[in-house]
N, CA, C and O atoms as a GROMACS GRO file, in nm:
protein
  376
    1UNK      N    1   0.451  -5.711  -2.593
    1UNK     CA    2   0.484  -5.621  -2.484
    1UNK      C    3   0.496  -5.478  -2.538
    1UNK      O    4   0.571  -5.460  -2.633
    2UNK      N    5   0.410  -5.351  -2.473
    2UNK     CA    6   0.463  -5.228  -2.494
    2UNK      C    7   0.601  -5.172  -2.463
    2UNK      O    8   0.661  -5.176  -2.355
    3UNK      N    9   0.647  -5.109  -2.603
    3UNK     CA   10   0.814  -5.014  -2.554
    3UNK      C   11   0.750  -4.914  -2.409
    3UNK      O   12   0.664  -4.831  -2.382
    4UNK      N   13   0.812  -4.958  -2.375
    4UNK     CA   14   0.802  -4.863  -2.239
    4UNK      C   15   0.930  -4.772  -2.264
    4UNK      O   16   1.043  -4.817  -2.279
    5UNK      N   17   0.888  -4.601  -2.265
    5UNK     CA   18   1.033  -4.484  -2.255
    5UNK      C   19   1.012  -4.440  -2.415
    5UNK      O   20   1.043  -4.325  -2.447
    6UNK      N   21   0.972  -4.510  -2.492
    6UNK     CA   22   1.012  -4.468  -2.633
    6UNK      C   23   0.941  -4.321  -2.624
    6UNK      O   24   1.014  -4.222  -2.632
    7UNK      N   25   0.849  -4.310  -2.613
    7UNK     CA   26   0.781  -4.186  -2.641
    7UNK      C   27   0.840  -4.089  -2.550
    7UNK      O   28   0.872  -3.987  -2.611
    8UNK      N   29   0.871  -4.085  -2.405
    8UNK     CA   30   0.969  -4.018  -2.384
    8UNK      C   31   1.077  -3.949  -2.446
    8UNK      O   32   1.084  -3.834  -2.487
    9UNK      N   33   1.166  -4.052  -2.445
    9UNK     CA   34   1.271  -4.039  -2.571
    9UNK      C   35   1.276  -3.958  -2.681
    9UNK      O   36   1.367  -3.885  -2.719
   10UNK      N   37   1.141  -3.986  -2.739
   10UNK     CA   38   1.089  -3.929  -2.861
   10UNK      C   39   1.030  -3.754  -2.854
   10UNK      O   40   1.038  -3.669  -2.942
   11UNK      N   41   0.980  -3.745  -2.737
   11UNK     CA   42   0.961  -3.613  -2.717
   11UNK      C   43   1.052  -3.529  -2.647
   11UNK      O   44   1.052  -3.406  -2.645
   12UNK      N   45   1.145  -3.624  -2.578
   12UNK     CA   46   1.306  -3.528  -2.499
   12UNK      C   47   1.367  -3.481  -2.604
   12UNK      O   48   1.393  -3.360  -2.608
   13UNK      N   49   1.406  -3.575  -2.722
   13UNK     CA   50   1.481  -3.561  -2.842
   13UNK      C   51   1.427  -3.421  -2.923
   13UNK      O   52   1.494  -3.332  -2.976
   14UNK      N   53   1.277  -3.437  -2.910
   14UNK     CA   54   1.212  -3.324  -3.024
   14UNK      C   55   1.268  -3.232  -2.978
   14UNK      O   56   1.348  -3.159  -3.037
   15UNK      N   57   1.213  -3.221  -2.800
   15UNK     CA   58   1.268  -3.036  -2.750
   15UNK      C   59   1.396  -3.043  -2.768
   15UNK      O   60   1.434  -2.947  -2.836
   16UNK      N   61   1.502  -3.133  -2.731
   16UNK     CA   62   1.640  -3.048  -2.799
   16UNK      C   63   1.678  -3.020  -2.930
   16UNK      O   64   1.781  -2.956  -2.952
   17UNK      N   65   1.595  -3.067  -3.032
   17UNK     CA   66   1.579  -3.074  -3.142
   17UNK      C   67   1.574  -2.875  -3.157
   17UNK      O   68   1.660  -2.791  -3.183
   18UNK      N   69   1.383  -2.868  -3.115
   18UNK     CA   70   1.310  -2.783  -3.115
   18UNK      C   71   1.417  -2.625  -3.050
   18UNK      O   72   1.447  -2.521  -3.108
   19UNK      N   73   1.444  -2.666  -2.932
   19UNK     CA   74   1.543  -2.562  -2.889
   19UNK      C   75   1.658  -2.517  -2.941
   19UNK      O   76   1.689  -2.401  -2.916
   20UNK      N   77   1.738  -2.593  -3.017
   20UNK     CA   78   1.872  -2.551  -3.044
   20UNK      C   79   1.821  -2.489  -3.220
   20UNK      O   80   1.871  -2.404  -3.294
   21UNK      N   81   1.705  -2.577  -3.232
   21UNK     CA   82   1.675  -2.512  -3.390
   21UNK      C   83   1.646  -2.397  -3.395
   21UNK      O   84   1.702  -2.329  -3.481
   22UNK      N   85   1.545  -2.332  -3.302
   22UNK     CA   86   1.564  -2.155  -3.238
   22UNK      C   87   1.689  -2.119  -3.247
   22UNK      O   88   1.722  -2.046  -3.340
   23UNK      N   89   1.780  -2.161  -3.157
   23UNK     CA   90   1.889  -2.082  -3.071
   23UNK      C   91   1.919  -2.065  -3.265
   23UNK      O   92   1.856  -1.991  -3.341
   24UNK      N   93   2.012  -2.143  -3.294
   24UNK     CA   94   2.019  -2.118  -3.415
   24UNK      C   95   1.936  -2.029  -3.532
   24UNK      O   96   1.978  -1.981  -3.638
   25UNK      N   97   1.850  -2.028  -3.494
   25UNK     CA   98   1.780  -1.920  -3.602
   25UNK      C   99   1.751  -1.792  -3.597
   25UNK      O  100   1.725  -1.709  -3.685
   26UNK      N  101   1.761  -1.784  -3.462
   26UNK     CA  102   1.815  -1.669  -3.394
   26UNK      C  103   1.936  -1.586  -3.402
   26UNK      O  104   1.947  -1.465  -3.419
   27UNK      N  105   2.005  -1.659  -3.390
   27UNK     CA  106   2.162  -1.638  -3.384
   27UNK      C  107   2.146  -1.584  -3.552
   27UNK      O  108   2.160  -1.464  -3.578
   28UNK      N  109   2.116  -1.683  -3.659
   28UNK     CA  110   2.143  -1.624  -3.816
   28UNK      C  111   2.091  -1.447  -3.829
   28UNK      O  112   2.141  -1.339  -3.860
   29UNK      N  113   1.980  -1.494  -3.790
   29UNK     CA  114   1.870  -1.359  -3.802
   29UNK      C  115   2.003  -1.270  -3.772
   29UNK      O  116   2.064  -1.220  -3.867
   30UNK      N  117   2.051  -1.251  -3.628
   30UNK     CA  118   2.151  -1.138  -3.563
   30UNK      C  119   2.229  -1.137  -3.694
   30UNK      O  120   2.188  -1.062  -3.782
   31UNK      N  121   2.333  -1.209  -3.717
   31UNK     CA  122   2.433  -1.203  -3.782
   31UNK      C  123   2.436  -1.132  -3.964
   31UNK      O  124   2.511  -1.056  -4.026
   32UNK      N  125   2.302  -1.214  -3.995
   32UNK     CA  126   2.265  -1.186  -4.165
   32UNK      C  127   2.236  -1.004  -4.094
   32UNK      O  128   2.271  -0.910  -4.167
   33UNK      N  129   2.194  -0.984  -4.002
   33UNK     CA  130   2.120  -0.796  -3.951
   33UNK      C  131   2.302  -0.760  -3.951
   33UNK      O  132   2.356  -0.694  -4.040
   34UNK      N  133   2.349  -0.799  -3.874
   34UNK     CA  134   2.497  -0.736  -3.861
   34UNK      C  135   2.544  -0.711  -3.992
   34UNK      O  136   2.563  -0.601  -4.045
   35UNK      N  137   2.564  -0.841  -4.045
   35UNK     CA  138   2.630  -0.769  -4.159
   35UNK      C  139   2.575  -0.705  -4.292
   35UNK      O  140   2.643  -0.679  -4.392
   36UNK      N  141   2.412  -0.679  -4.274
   36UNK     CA  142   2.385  -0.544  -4.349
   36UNK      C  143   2.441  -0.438  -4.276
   36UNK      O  144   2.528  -0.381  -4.342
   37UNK      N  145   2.427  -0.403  -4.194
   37UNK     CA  146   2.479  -0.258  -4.082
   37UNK      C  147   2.582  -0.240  -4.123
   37UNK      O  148   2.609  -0.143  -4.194
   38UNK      N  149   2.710  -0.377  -4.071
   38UNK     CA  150   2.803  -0.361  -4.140
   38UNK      C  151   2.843  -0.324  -4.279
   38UNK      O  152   2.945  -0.255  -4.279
   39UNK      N  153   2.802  -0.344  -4.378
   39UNK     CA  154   2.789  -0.375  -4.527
   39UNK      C  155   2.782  -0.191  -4.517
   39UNK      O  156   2.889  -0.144  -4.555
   40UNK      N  157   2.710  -0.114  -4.488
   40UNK     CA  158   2.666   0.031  -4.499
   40UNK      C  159   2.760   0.117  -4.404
   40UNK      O  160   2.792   0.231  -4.438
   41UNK      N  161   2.805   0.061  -4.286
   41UNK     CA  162   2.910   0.140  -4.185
   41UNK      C  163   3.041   0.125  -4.220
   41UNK      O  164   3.101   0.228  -4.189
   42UNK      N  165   3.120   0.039  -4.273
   42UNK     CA  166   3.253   0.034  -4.260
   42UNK      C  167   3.317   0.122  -4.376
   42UNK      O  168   3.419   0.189  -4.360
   43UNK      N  169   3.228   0.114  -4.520
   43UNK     CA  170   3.263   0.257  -4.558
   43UNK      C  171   3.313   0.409  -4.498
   43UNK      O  172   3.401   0.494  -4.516
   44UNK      N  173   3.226   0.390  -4.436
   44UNK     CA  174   3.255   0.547  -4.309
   44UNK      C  175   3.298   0.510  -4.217
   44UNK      O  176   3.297   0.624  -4.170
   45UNK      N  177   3.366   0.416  -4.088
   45UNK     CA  178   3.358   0.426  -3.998
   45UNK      C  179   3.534   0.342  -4.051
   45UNK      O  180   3.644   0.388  -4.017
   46UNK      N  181   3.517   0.247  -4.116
   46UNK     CA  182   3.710   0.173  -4.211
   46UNK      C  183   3.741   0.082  -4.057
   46UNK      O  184   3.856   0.060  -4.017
   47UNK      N  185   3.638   0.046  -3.998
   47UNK     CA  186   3.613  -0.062  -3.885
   47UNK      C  187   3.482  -0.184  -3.900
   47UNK      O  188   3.375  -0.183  -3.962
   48UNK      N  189   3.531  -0.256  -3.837
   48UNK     CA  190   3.358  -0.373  -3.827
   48UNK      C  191   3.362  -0.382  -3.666
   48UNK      O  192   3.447  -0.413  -3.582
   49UNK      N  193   3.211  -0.337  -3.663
   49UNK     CA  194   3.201  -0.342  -3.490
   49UNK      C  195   3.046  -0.448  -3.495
   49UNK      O  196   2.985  -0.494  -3.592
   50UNK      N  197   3.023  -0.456  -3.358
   50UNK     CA  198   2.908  -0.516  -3.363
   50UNK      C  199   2.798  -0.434  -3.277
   50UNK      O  200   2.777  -0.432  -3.156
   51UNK      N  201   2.738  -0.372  -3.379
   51UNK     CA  202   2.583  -0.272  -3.313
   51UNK      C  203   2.534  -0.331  -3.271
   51UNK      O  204   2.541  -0.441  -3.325
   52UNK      N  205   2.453  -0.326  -3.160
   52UNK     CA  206   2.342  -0.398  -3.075
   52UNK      C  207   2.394  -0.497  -2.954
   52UNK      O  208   2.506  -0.491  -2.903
   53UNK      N  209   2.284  -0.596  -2.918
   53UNK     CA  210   2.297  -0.667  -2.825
   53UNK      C  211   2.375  -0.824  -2.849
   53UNK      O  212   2.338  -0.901  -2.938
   54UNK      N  213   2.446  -0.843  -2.791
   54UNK     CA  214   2.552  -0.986  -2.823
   54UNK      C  215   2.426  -1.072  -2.880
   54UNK      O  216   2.310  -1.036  -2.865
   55UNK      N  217   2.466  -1.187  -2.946
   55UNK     CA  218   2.383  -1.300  -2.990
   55UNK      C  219   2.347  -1.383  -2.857
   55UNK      O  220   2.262  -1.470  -2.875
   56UNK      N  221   2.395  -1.371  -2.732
   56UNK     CA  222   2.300  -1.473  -2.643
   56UNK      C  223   2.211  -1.339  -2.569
   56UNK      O  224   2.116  -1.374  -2.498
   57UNK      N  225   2.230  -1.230  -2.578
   57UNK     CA  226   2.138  -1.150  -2.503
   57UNK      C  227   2.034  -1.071  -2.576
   57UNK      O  228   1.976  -0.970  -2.535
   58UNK      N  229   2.022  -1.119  -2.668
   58UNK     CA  230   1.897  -1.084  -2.801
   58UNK      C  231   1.757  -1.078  -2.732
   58UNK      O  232   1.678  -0.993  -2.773
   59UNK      N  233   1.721  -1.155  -2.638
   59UNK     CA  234   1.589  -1.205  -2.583
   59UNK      C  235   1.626  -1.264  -2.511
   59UNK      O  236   1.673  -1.372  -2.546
   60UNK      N  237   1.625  -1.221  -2.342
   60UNK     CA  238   1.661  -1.338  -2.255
   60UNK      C  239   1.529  -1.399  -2.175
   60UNK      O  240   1.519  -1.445  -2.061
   61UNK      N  241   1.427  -1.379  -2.287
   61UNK     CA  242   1.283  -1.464  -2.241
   61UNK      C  243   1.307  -1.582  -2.368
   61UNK      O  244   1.268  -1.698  -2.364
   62UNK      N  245   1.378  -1.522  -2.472
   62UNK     CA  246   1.368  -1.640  -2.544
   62UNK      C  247   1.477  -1.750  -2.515
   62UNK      O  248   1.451  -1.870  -2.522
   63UNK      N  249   1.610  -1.698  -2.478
   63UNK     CA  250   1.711  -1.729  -2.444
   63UNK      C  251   1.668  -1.845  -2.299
   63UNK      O  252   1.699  -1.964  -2.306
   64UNK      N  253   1.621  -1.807  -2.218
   64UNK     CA  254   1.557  -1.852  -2.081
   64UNK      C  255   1.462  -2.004  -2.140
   64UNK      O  256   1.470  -2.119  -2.096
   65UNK      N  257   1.375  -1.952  -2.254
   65UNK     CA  258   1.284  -2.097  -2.322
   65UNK      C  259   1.333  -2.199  -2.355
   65UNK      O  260   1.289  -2.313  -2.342
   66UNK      N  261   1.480  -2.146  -2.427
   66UNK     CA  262   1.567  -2.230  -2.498
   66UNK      C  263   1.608  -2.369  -2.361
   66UNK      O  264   1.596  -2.490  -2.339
   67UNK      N  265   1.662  -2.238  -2.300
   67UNK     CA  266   1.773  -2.361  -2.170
   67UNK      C  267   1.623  -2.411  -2.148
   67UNK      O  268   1.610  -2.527  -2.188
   68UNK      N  269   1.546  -2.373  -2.114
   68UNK     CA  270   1.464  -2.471  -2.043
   68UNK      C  271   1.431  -2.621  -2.114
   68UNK      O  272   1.444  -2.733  -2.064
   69UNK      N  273   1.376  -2.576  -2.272
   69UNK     CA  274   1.354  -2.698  -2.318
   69UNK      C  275   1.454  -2.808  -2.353
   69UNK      O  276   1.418  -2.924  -2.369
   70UNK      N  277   1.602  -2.764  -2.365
   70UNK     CA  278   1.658  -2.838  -2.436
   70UNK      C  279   1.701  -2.898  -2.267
   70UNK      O  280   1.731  -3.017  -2.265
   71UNK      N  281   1.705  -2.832  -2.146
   71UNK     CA  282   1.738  -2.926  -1.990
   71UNK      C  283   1.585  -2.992  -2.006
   71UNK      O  284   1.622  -3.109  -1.993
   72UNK      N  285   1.465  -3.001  -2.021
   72UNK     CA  286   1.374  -3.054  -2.026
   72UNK      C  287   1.394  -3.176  -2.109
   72UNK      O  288   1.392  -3.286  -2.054
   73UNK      N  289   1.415  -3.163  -2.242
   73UNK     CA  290   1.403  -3.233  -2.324
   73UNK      C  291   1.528  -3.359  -2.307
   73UNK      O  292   1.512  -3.474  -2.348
   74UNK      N  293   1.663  -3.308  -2.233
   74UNK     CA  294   1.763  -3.414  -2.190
   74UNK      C  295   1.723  -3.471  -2.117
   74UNK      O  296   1.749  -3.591  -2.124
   75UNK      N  297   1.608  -3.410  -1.966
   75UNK     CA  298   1.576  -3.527  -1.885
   75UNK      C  299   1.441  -3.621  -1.928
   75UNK      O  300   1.411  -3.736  -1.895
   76UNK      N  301   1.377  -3.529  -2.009
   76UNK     CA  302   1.318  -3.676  -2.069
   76UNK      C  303   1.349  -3.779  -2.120
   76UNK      O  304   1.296  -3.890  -2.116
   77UNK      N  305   1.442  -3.739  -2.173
   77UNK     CA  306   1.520  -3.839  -2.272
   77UNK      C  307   1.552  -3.941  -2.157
   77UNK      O  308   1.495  -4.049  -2.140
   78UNK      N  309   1.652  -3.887  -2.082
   78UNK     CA  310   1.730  -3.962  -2.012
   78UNK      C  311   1.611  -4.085  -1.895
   78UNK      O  312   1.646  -4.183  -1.829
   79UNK      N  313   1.499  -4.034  -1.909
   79UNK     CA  314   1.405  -4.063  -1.833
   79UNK      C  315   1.334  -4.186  -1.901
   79UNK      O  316   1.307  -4.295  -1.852
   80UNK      N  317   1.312  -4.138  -2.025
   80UNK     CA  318   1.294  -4.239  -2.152
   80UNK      C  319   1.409  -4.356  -2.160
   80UNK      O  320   1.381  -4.470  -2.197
   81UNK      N  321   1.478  -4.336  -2.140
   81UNK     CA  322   1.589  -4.422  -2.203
   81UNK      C  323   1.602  -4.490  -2.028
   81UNK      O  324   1.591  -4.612  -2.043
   82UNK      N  325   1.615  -4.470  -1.923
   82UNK     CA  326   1.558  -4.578  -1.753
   82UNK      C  327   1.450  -4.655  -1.832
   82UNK      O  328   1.468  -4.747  -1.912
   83UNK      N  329   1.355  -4.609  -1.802
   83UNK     CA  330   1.206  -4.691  -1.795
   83UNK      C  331   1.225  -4.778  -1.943
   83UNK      O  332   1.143  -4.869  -1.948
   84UNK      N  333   1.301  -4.774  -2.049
   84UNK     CA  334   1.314  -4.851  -2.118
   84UNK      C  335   1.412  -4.979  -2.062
   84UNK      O  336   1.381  -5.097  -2.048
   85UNK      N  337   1.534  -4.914  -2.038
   85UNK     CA  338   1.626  -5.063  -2.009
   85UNK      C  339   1.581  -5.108  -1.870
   85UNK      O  340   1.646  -5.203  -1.828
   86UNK      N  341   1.491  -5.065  -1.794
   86UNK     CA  342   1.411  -5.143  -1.666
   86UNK      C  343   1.319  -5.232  -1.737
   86UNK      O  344   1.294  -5.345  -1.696
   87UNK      N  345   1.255  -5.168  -1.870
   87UNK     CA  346   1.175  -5.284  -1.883
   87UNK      C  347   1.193  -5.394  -2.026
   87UNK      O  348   1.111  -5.475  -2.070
   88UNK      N  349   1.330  -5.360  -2.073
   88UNK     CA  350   1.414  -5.472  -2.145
   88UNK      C  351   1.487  -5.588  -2.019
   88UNK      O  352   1.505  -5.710  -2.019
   89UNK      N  353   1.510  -5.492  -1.935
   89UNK     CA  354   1.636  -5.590  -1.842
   89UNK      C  355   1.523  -5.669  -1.711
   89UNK      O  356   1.583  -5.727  -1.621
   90UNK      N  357   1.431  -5.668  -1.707
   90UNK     CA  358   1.320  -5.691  -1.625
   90UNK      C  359   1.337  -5.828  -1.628
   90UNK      O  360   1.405  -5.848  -1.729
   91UNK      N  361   1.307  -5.972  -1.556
   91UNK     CA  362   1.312  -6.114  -1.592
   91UNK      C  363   1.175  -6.160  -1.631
   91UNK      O  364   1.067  -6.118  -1.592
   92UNK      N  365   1.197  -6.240  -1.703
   92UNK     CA  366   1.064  -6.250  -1.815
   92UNK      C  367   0.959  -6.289  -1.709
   92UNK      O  368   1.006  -6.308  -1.597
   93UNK      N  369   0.811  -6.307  -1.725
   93UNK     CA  370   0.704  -6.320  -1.645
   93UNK      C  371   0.691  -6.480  -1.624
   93UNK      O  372   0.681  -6.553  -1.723
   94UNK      N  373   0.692  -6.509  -1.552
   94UNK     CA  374   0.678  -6.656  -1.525
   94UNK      C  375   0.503  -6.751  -1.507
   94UNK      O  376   0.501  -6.872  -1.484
   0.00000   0.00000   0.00000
């Protein structure tokens, strides 16, 4: 019998995988940039502020990709993981 859902599963999982591994690499990028700025301003300024745009408003086309794939990638999953226990819990073929 074919797994029915696995591949689902398998590709819901990647995009939240795929998405949060952005959000995250994103987020470093900002922070490692902050604290060069920082590293050179607080000499002169005897404060730490944060120059620029917050870490979720960096790119809100990229920000926008993110939610999408990782709500994509949960309902596959979740979509994957039905069509599997429908066709584990199914009564055998007679």
């Amino acid at each position: 019998m074919r797994e029915r859902g696995g591949w689902l599963m398998l590709l819901g999982g990647l995009l939240i995988a795929g998405g949060l591994g952005v959000a995250m690499a994103v987020l470093l990028v900002l922070l490692v940039m902050q604290l060069f700025v920082n590293i050179f301003t607080v000499p002169f300024t005897q404060e730490l502020r944060w120059y620029g745009p917050g870490p979720l408003d960096a790119d809100p086309g990229l920000r926008n990709g993110v939610l999408v794939a990782t709500t994509l990638g949960s309902l596959l999953l979740v979509l994957g993981a039905v069509r599997r226990y429908a066709a584990e819990s199914a009564p055998p073929p007679a």
